[in-house]
N, C-alpha and C positions, 0 to 999 in steps of 0.2 A: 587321623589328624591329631594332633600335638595340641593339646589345648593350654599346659603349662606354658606361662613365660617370664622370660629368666631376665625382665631388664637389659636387652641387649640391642643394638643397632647394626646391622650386617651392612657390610661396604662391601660391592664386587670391585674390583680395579683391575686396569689392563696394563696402569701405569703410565697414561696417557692423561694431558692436559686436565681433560674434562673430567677421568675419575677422581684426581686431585681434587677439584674442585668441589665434587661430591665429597671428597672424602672429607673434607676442613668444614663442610656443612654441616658433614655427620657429628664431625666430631663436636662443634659448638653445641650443636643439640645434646648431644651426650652428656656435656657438662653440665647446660640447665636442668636434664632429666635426671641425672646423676646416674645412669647406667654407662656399663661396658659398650666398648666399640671394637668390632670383628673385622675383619681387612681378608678379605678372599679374593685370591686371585681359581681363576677355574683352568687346570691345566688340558687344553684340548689341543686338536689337529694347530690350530695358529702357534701355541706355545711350543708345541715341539718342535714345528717348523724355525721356531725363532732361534731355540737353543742350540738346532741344529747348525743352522748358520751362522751363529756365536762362538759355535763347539764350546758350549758349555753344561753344564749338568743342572738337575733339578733342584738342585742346592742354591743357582744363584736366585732362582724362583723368591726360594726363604730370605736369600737375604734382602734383596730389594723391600722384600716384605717387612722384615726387623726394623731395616731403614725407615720407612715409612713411620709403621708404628712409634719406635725411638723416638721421630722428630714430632709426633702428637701428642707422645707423653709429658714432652718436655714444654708445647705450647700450649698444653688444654687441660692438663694435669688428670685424666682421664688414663682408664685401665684400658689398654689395647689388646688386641688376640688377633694373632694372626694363624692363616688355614689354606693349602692350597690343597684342591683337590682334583683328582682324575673324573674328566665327566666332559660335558658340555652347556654351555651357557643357559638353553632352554629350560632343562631341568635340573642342573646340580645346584644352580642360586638356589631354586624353590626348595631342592631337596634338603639342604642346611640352613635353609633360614628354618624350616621344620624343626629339623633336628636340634639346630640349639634353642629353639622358642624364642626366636628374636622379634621384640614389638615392632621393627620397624626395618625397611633394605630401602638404602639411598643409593639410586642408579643415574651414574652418569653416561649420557645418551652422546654421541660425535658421529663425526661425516667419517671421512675416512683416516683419519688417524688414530692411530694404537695397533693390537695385535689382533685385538675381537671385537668386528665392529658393530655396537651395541646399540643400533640407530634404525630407523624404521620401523617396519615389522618385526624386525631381531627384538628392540625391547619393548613392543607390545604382549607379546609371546610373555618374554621374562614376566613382565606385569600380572599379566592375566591368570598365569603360572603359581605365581604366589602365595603365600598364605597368611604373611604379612602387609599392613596398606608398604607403598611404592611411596616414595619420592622423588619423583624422575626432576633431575640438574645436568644445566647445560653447561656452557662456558662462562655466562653473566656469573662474576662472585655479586653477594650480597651478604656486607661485612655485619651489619646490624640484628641480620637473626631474622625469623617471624615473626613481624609484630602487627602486619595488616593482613589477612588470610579473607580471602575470598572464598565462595562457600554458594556456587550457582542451583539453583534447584530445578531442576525439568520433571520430576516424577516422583511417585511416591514409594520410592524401589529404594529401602533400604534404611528407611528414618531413623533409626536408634542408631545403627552404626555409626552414617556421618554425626548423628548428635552429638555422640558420647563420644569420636577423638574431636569434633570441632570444641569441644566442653576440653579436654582432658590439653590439648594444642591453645588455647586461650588460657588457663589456666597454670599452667607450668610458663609457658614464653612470655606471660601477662601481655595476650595479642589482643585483639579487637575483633569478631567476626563481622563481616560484611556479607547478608544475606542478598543473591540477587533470583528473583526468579521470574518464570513466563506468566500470564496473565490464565485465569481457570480457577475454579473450586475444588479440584481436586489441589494441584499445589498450594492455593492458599491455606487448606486444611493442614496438608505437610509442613509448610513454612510457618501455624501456627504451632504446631506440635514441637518445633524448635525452640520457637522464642520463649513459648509459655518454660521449656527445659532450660534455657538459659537464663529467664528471670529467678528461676527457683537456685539454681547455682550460681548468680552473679556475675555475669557474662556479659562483658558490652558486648554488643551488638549496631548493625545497620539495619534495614531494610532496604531494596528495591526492587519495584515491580516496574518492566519495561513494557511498554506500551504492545509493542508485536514477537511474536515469538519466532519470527522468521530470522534466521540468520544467527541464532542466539550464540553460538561460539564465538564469534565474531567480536558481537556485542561484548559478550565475557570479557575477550583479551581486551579490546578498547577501551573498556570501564578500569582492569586493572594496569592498564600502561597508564590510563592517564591522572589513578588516584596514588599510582607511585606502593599500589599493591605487592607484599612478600610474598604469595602463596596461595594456589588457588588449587580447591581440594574438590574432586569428584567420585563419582562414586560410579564402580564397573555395573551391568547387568548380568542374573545369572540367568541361562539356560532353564528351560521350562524343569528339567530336571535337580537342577544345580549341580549341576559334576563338574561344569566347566562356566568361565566367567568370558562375559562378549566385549570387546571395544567398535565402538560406530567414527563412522568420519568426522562427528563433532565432538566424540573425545579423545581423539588424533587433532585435530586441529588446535584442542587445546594444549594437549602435552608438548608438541611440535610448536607453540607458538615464536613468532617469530622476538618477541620481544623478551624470550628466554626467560620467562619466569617461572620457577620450580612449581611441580604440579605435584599433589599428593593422591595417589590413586589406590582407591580402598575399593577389596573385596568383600563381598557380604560376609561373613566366618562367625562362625558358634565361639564365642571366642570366651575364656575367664575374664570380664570387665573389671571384675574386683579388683587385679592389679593392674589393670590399665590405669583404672579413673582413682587411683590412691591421690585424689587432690591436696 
């Protein structure tokens, strides 16, 4: 594992509506964070098929890509890199977002439009896969940036992680965290373990405790459709081993929500903090 990282945000693109959409999110982030932005297209079975029936060569791969780039450099004033590489979606994202030590891979998720359809279990995979948190974006743009982030607590699997980007994500965006969690002593202890971390670093924050813990994905999307919430940030489980990271039906429910609000999904990782959290 790759534990340097190089201030970087990786974009996979298919060239499709929704990775646009990703990718102009990426890129706004990029300009607050003031890192690099990577634009990867992954050349698999879809892509060759495409050029095949284009009769075109892997050159126009590059330039689609330049084009891209070109037109971010010129609206986000951000440094772009573009990269196409031979592999497949599952593992060549992960394997490069590795390799260049990118903080961050913003994936745009669609039904069936583009060349590699990166929706359902396709980008749960990618997700879970990765080595960097996810920011899975749908088709909803959201012109303003992060500036209300939601932040649901079901467990005590992983407290510093969500701490230290929901800290490092408030911080840089100057966002707000909105704490929601289930009702229990075990989460209220986690949920205090945040705030007392937020008071010390100067973090607005919410609080909420909902009364039953039935249904709580649900709850989530409802709470952030109706407070007009950016961004609601969960965290994967690992594997009694840790070798590999799990998604459950209520964090499928949430990334799939119907109200398209971008979801940030972080894996546990031994990660260098020290340049993450350079506040």
């Amino acid at each position: 594992m790759k534990d340097k990282l190089n201030n970087l945000i990786l974009v996979p693109t298919d060239f499709s509506e929704v990775c646009d959409n990703a990718m102009h999110q990426a890129a706004e982030a990029a300009r607050f964070f003031k890192y690099e932005l990577c634009l990867l297209h992954v050349i698999d079975k879809s892509t060759t098929a495409y050029l095949k029936a284009e009769n075109a060569g892997v050159e126009t791969i590059y330039s689609k890509l330049q084009d891209l780039a070109d037109k971010l450099v010129a609206e986000f004033g951000i440094t772009v890199k573009i990269k196409a590489e031979d592999g497949d979606i599952f593992t060549t994202i992960s394997a490069v977002a590795q390799h260049l030590g990118a903080n961050l891979v913003y994936l745009g998720t669609h039904g069936k439009v583009g060349m590699q359809k990166l929706t359902g279990s396709f980008a749960l995979k990618v997700i879970t896969e990765s080595p960097a948190p996810v920011i899975v974006v749908q088709k909803r743009k959201f012109a303003d940036g992060f500036r209300n982030i939601l932040l649901p607590i079901t467990s005590n699997a992983g407290p510093w992680d969500k701490t230290k980007w929901a800290t490092f994500m408030a911080k840089q965006l100057n966002a707000k965290i909105h704490l929601m969690s289930i009702p229990g002593k075990a989460i209220e202890e986690t949920t205090n373990t945040l705030t007392t971390y937020f008071d010390e670093n100067q973090v607005d924050y919410t609080v909420t405790i909902v009364e039953k813990a039935s249904n709580f994905s649900q709850q989530v999307i409802d709470h952030a459709t109706a407070n007009n919430y950016d961004l609601i940030m969960i965290m994967t489980n690992p594997d009694t081993g840790w070798t590999q990271y799990l998604l459950g039906s209520y964090d499928e429910e949430i990334i799939f929500n119907k109200s398209q609000i971008p979801v940030m999904c972080i894996n546990p990782r031994k990660y260098n903090w020290e340049k993450i959290t350079n506040y």
